[in-house]
N, C-alpha and C positions, 0 to 999 in steps of 0.2 A: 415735691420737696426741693430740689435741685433747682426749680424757676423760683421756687420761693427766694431760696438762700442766694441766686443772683442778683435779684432785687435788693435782698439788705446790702449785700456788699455792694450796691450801687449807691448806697446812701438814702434809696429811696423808704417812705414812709407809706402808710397806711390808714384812712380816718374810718372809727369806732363810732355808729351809735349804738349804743349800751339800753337795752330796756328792762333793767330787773323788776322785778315783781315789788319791790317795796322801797323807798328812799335807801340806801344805804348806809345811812348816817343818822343817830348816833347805832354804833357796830356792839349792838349788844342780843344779837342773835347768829346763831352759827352759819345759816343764809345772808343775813349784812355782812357779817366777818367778812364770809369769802367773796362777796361782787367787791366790798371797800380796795378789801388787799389788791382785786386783781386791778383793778382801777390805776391801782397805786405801782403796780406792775408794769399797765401796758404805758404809764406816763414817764416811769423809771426808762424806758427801750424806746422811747421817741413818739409814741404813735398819741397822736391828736384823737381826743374821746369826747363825743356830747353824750346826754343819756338825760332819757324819758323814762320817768315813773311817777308813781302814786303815793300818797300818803294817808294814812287812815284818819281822820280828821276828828271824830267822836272820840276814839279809844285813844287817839297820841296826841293829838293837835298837831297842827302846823310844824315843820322842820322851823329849830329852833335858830339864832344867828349861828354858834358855832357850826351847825351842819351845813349852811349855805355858806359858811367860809372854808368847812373841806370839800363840799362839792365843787367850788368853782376853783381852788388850790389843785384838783386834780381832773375837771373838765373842761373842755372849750366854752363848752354851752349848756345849759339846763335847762328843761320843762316839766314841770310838776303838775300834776293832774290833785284835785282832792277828792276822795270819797269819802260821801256826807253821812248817808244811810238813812236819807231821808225817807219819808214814804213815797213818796214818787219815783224816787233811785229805785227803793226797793223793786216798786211791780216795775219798772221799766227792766230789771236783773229776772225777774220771775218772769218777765215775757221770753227772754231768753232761754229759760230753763227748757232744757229735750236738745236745744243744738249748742249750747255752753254751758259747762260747769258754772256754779254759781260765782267764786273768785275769778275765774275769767270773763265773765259778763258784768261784774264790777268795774273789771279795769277799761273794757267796752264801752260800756254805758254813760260811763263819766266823761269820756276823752272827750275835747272840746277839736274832733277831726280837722276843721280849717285849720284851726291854729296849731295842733301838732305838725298838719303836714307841711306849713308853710318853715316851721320851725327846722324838720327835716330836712326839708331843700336848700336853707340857710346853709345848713350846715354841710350837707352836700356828700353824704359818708358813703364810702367805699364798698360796706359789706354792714347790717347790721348784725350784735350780737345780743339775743335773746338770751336774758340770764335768769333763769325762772322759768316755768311752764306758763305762768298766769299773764304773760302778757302776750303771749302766741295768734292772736288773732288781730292786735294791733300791729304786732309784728308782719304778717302777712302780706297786709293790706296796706303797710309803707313801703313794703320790699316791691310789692305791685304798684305801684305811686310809682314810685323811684328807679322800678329797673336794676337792683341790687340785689345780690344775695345776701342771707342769714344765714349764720351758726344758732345754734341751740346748746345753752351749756345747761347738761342735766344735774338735779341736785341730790334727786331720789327715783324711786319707781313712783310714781307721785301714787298713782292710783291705790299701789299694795300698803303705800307709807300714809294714806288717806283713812282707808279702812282700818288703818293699826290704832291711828289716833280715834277714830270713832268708837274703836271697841274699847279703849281707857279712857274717856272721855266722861266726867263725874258729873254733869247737871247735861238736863233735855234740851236746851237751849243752846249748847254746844255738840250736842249729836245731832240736832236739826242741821245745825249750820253747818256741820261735815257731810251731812246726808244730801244737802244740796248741791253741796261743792263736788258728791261722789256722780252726779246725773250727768252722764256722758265724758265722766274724766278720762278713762282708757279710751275712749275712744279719739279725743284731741290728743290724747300723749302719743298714741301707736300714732297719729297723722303728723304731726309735731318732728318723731323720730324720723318718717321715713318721707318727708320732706324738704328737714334742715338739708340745706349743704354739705355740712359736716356736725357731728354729736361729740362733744367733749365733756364726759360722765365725771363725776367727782368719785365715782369707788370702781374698783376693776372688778366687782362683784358683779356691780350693774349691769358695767360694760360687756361683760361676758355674758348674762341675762338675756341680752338684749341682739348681742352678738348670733344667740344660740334661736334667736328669734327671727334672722334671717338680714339683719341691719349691720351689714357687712362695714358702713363707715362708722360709728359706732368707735369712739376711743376714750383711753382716760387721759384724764390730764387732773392731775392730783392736786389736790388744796394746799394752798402756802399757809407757810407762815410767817410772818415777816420778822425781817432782822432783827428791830426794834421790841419786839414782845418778846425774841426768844433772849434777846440780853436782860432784859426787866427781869423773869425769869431767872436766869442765873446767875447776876448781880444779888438778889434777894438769896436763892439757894443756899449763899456762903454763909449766911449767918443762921442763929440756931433758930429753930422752928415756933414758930407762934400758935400754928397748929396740929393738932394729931393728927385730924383727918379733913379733908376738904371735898366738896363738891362745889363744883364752879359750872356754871351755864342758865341759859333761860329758866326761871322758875314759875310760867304759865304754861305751856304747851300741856296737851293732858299728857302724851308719854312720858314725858320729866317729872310731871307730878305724879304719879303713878309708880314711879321709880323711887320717887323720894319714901313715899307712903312706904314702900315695898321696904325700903334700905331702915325706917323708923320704924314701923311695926315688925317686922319680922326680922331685920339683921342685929338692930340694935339691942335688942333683951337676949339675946347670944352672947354677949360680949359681958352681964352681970352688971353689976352696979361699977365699976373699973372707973376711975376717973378719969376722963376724956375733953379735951376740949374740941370740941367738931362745929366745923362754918360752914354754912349753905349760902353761897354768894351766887347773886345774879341778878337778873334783870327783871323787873315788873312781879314781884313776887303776888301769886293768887292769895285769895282769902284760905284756900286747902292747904297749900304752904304753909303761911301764917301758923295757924291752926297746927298743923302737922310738928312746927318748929318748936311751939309752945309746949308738948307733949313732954320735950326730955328735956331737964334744965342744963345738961351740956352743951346744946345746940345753939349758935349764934345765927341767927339772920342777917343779913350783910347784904342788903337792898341798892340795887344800882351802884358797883363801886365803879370809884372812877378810872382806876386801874387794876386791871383783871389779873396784868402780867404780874406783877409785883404781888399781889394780893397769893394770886397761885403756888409765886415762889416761896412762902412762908408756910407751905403745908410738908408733914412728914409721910404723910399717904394721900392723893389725889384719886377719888373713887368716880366711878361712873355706874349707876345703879343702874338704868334703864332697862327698860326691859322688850321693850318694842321700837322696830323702826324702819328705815330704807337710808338706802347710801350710804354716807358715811355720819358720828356724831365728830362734827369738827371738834366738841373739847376732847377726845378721844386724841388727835393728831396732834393736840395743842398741849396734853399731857406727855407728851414726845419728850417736848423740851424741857420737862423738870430733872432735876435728880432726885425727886421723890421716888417712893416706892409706887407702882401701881396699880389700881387691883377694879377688874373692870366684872359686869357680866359676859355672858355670850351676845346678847345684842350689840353691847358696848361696842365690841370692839370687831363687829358683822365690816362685811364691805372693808375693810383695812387692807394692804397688801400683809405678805404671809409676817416679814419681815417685821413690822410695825405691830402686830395681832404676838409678836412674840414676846416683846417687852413688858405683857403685862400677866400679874397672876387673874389665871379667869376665871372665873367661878358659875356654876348650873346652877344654884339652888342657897340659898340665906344662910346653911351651916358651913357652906363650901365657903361664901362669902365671906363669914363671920368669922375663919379660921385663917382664911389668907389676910383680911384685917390683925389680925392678933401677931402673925406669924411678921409679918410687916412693924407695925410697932414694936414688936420687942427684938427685933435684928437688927443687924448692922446697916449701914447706908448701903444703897447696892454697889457691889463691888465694879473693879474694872472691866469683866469679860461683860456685866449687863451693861456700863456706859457706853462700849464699845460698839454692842448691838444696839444699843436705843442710837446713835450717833447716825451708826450707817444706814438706819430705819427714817430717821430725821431728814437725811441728806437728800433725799427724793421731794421733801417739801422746802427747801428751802428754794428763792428767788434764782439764782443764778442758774438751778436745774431746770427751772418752767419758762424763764424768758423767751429763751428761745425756738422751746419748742412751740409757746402762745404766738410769737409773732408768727414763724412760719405756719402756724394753721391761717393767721388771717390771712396772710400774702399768697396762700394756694387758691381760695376761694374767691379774693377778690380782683376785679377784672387787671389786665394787665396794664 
């Protein structure tokens, strides 16, 4: 830490290649959020970032113009891989199965290696940082190219938060495809962990998990939230609410849908016929969503808004139903910043520091749920002693507490 912090005060910098698991952009998954922000972080503190990744080419298409104008707004350089999911991608990823998980032999299989590596050396980076599990073996085998070390920033237990989704997972066609992705995942993750250079966990839950597992470098380094969203947020807060209740986040992964189902069959017939207006906002809503939202004519669908922040701040309760998961759920962190009331499950608000996991009423079970909902709408705004606590619960994610501790991880591990 000490040769770190010589180095900034020398003025000296640090170059980033960045390989998260998916484009970054557009940031409407709790995964984009946090590699965007931290991007947007390490470019705020001076440090020069390229970054290789993937895009899913069937299910998204191509990154559209605005995304290759925030990527290049906050990278030196960029290489984008596509996976097609052709049949020949396919068994070339099936050949890999027994020594890679199926998502990491995706991002494998596709890479077009001359031309990443040559892209790599362009750029000439210090230390890569591996943001995702799924690019772990690309990662590897540049750091071996190149003579660099890697960081590993972890997002989940992947493996435990793999199996979770497989066991809420509502069509065969999506448990196949996690029963793939589960062949050999612990065992890349446990070599992953005790490989990296250094492990910078997104929940101290993890980190102590993993810690307890004998992976003494192992640290958290907490998820931001940036300035900008937490103003949108409170900007909106001031005026009166548009909604009773809200949920905000991805509405395909199966654990969110699972949650939704859980929060519409069983929390919402708790509550009697009560006039309500309730919005499910998020990104790429499934057909079960869909479906699920139609159920109760109070419920609003709010399909890819373009502003989450603003959108958040109009709610008088922000709920997190889920019920299964790993790490942390970033809108968990991001419900930090409202002055809504807030009322989460036990998953919800898993992996939080204690701090953070205080600010919300939590609930075991859909009467528990149903009753902290009720008790919420018909109170007051939360008073001073709760703004107080959500403030100093907040202050651990905000930008000016993680700068410095993200640059000094780069500057210990990379060469002098």
């Amino acid at each position: 830490m000490a040769h770190a912090l010589a180095r900034q005060r020398k003025g000296l910098s640090v170059r980033v290649l960045v390989v998260p698991n998916e484009v970054p952009w557009p940031a409407n998954s709790g995964g984009r959020v946090d590699v965007a922000r931290r991007l947007g972080l390490l470019k705020s503190l001076g440090v020069q970032t390229a970054l290789l990744s993937w895009f899913d080419e069937p299910r998204e298409g191509p990154p559209a113009g605005h995304a290759y104008t925030a990527l290049h707004a906050h990278c030196e350089a960029v290489h984008l891989s596509p996976i097609r999911r052709s049949g020949a991608e396919l068994c070339r990823r099936l050949a890999w199965l027994g020594r890679l998980p199926s998502h990491a032999a995706a991002r494998w299989v596709t890479l077009d290696h001359p031309a990443a590596l040559r892209f790599a050396q362009a750029f000439a980076p210090d230390v890569l940082l591996l943001d995702g599990l799924y690019g772990a073996p690309v990662v590897r085998w540049l750091s071996a190219q190149l003579g660099v070390p890697w960081v590993y920033r972890a997002h989940n237990v992947e493996h435990l938060y793999m199996r979770r989704q497989r066991q809420q997972a509502s069509s065969w066609r999506a448990r196949w495809g996690i029963t793939a992705n589960l062949i050999g995942l612990r065992r890349l993750e446990q070599a992953v962990l005790r490989d990296a250079r250094k492990v910078l966990d997104i929940s101290p839950t993890d980190a102590v998990y993993w810690q307890q597992h004998g992976l003494g470098h192992v640290q958290w380094l907490p998820a931001m939230v940036d300035a900008a969203f937490a103003s949108a947020l409170a900007r909106r807060a001031a005026q009166p609410p548009d909604w009773d209740v809200m949920y905000f986040g991805n509405l395909h992964t199966p654990n969110n849908v699972a949650g939704l189902r859980w929060l519409i069959a069983d929390v919402l017939p708790l509550l009697g016929a009560r006039p309500l207006r309730i919005a499910l906002a998020g990104s790429r809503p499934s057909e079960p969503v869909r479906a699920l939202a139609a159920q109760d004519g109070r419920i609003s669908l709010l399909a890819d808004p373009p502003d989450m922040a603003t959108l958040a701040g109009s709610a008088r309760v922000l709920v997190n139903p889920v019920l299964a998961g790993s790490g942390v759920n970033l809108k968990s962190i991001e419900m930090l910043f409202s002055d809504a009331h807030l009322v989460s499950t036990t998953a919800g608000v898993q992996g939080l520091s204690t701090e953070a996991a205080a600010c919300f009423q939590v609930a075991r079970d859909a009467p528990a749920f149903a009753r902290a909902l009720l008790q919420a709408l018909d109170g007051p705004p939360p008073d001073a002693a709760q703004r107080a606590l959500r403030a100093a619960a907040r202050s651990m994610h905000e930008a000016h507490a993680l700068g410095e501790s993200l640059l000094s991880d780069l500057f210990e591990v990379s060469p002098p």
